[in-house]
N, C-alpha and C positions, 0 to 999 in steps of 0.2 A: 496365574499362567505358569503352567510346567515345562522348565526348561534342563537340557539335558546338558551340561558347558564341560562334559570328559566323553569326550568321541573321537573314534581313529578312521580316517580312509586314505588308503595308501590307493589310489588307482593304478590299474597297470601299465598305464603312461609315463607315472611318477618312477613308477619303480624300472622299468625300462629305463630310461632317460640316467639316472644314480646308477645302473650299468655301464651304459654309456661312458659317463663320466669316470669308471673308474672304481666302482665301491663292488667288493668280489662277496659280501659279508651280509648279504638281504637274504632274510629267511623265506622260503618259499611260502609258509601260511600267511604271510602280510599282502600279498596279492588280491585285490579286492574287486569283485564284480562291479561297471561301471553303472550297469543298471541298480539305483537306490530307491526301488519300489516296493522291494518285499521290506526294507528297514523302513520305510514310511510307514507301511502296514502295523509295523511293531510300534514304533510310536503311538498310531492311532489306537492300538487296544489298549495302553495304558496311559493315555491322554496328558501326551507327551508334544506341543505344541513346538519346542522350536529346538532342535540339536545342531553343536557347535563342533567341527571338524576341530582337529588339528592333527600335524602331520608330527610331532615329537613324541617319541616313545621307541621308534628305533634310529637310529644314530645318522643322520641326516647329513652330518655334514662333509662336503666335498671339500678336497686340500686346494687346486684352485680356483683366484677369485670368480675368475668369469662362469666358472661352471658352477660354483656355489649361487649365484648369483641370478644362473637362469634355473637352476634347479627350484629355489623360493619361487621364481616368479611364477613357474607351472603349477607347481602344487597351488598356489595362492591363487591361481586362476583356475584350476580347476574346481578349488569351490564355490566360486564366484557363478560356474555353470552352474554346479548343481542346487546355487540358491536361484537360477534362473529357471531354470529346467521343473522344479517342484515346489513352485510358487510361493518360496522365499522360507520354506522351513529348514531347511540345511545354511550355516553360516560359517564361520569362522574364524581362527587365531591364525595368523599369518605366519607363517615362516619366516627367517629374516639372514641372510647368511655372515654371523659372524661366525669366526671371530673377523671379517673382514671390515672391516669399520667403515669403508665407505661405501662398499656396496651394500654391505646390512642396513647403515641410514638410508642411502639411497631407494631399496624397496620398504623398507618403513614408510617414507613418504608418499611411494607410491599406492602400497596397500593400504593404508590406513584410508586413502580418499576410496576406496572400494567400497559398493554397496554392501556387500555379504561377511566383510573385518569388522570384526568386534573387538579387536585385539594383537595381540603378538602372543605368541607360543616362544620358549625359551626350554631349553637341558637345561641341567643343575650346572651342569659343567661346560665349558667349550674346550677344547685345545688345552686339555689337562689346566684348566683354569677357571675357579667359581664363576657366575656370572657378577658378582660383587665386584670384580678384579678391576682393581684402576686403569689398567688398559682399555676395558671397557667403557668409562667413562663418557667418552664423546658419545657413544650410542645412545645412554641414557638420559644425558642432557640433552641432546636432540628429542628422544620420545615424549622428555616432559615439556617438549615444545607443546605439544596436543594435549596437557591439559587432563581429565579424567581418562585416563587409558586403564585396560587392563592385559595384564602381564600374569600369562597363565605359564605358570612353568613344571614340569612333568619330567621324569627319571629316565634315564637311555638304558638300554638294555646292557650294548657293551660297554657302558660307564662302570656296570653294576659289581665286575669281581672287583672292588674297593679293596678286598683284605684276600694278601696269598690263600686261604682255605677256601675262599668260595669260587674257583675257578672251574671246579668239575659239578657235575650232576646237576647242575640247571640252578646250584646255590645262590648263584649272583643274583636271580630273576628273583629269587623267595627272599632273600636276605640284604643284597645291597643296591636294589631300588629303593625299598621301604626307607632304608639308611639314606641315601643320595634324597630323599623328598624332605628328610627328616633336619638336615643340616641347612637346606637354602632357607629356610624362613628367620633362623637363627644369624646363618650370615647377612642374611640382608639386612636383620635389623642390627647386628652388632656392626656391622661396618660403617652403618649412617645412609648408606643407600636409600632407606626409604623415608627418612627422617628429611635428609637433601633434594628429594622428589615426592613430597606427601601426595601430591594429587593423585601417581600411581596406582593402581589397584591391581594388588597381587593379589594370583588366585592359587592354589599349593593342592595336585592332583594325591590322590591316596588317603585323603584325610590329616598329609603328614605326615604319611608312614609310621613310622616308630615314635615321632617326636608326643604323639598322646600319653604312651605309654609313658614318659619319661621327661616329662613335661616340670613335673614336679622336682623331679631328682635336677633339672636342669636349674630350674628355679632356685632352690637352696643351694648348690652349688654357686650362682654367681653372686646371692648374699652371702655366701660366705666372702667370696673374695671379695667384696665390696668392705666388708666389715675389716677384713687383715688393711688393706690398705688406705685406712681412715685409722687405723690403729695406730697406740703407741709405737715407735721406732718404725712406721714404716717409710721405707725409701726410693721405693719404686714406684712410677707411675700406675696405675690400674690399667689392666686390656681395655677397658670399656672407658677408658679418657675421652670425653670427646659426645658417647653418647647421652640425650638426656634422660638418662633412666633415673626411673622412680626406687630408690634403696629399699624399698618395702612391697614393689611390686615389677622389677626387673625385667619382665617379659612382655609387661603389657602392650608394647608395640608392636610384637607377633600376635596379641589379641583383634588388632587394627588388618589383619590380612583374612582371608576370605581361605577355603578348604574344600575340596569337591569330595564327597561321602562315597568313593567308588573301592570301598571295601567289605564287599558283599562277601565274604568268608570269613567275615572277623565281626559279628554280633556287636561284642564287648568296645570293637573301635570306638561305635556310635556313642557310646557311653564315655569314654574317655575323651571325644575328640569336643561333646557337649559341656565335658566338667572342664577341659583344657581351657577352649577357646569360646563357649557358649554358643548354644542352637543359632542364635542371630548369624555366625558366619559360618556356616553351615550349608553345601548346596549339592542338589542333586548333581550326579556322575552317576556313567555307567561304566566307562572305558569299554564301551564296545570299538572295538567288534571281537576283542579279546575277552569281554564279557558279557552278560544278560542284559538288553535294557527294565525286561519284565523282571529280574531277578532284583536288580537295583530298585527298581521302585517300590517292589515286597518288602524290600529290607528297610527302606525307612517308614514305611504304610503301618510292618507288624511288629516294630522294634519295639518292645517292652523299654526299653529304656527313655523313650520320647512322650512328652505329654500330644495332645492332638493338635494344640496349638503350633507345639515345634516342629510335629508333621507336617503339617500346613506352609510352615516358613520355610522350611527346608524342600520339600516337595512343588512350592509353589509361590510364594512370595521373594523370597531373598536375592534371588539370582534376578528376578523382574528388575528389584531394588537397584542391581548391580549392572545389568546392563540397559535397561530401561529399554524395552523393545514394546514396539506397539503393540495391543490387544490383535488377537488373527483378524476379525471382522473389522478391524481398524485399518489395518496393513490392508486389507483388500480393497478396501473403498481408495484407499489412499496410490496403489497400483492401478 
């Protein structure tokens, strides 16, 4: 079963509504036709059974709570149409408005009993703060009330000038997304976030961004430090106090999280994001509507660097694996 779990649909509702409330900063190309027939059509020529909305990738959130509050709830029901409307192939990650902690639990509970949520959608960041952040806390023990969740988290656009140089020429969108995808999987697992909620299932859009590339250099970096602070004369605690990492295999608990392949201008990714984190977590993305879904599926179908087997898992099994959705002819009997 071919599922697509990196899709954007900002309707003009949504984005109407986030004027409304206050946000002067929405790019005119995010406005999205409410009719999703000719994107059904695309699916169908590359046999593409079930695509997963989410509303993060431009910067969502409202300052306040009550409008944060209905903002989630619209988007998160206007997927909930469009899984009604086109007989349940459009789904989605829920929106959830922190940083406000009780209304974000609050539409957690309510979205998560929705037919068409598969999920929660999360930024790297909220309110200049990782989502790791212990302020956060309550949110998180609340979501791991439910058990096998997934926790799809994707880059903001204006998160992206991270560093003074990438503020002009569109550097942020080329340079400090890749960076913002590339640091959450790292702090979740150094902080024990996902150690403290294993049932979780994070999903990490981009392949990771950078973190393939650098995967390595990451890795011998924290065996080093592991090594100075088990050494002679050392007297300081270690950063990584606390979590249970293996001295000889320090990242394997980012091996434990899932990666959407929607890096269809970087060949080379596939390759590194296979020798990173292995083909098994691995899953189709297109991040349409900012990209191809036909181009995305070329990309893992002609990748020279995949056996046919990992094409198969990555195109076709793993994401089934991960959200367990019924076969189509299954879903229809059962409608």
């Amino acid at each position: 079963m071919r599922i697509d779990v990196h899709a954007h649909y900002w309707a003009a509702s949504y984005l109407d509504l986030l004027a409304e409330l206050g946000r002067t900063d929405l790019p005119p190309m995010a406005r999205q036709p409410d009719d999703l027939a000719d994107r059904l059509a695309v699916m169908d020529s590359v046999g593409v059974d079930y695509q997963v909305f989410s509303a993060i990738g431009l910067n969502t959130e409202v300052a306040e709570p009550a409008g944060a509050a209905r903002a989630a709830r619209h988007v998160n029901d206007l997927y909930v149409d469009a899984h009604r409307r086109f007989d349940g192939r459009f789904l989605g990650f829920a929106s959830v408005p922190l940083p406000h902690l009780d209304e974000a639990i609050a539409e957690t509970e309510r979205a998560l009993a929705l037919e068409a949520v598969k999920g929660v959608a999360l930024p790297c960041v909220v309110a200049g703060k990782a989502i790791d952040h212990p302020d956060f806390e309550p949110f998180w023990a609340n979501l791991a009330r439910h058990g096998r969740t997934v926790v799809y988290v994707h880059p903001v656009g204006s998160d992206s000038a991270v560093h003074p140089g990438l503020g002009e020429w569109n550097l942020g969108m080329a340079h400090g997304s890749p960076l913002q995808i590339a640091v959450a999987p790292l702090r979740i697992w150094f902080s024990g976030l996902s150690t403290r909620y294993p049932d979780l299932q994070f999903v990490f859009a981009l392949c990771g961004g950078n973190l393939p590339f650098l995967y390595h250099r990451q890795e011998r970096a924290v065996k080093r430090t592991l090594a100075a602070h088990r050494g002679p004369g050392a007297n300081r605690p270690s950063p990584y106090q606390g979590v249970p990492m293996d001295p000889d295999a320090p990242l394997a608990g980012v091996k434990q999280f899932w990666f959407d392949c929607s890096t269809q201008d970087v060949p080379l990714a596939l390759l590194a994001a296979k020798e990173s984190y292995g083909a098994d977590r691995l899953l189709l993305g297109s991040d349409e509507t900012h990209a191809s879904l036909v181009e995305a599926v070329a990309y893992v179908r002609d990748s020279p660097h995949l056996t046919d087997a990992e094409k198969t898992a990555i195109l076709d099994t793993n994401a089934q694996s991960l959200l367990h959705l019924p076969d189509r002819a299954t879903a229809a009997v059962v409608r």
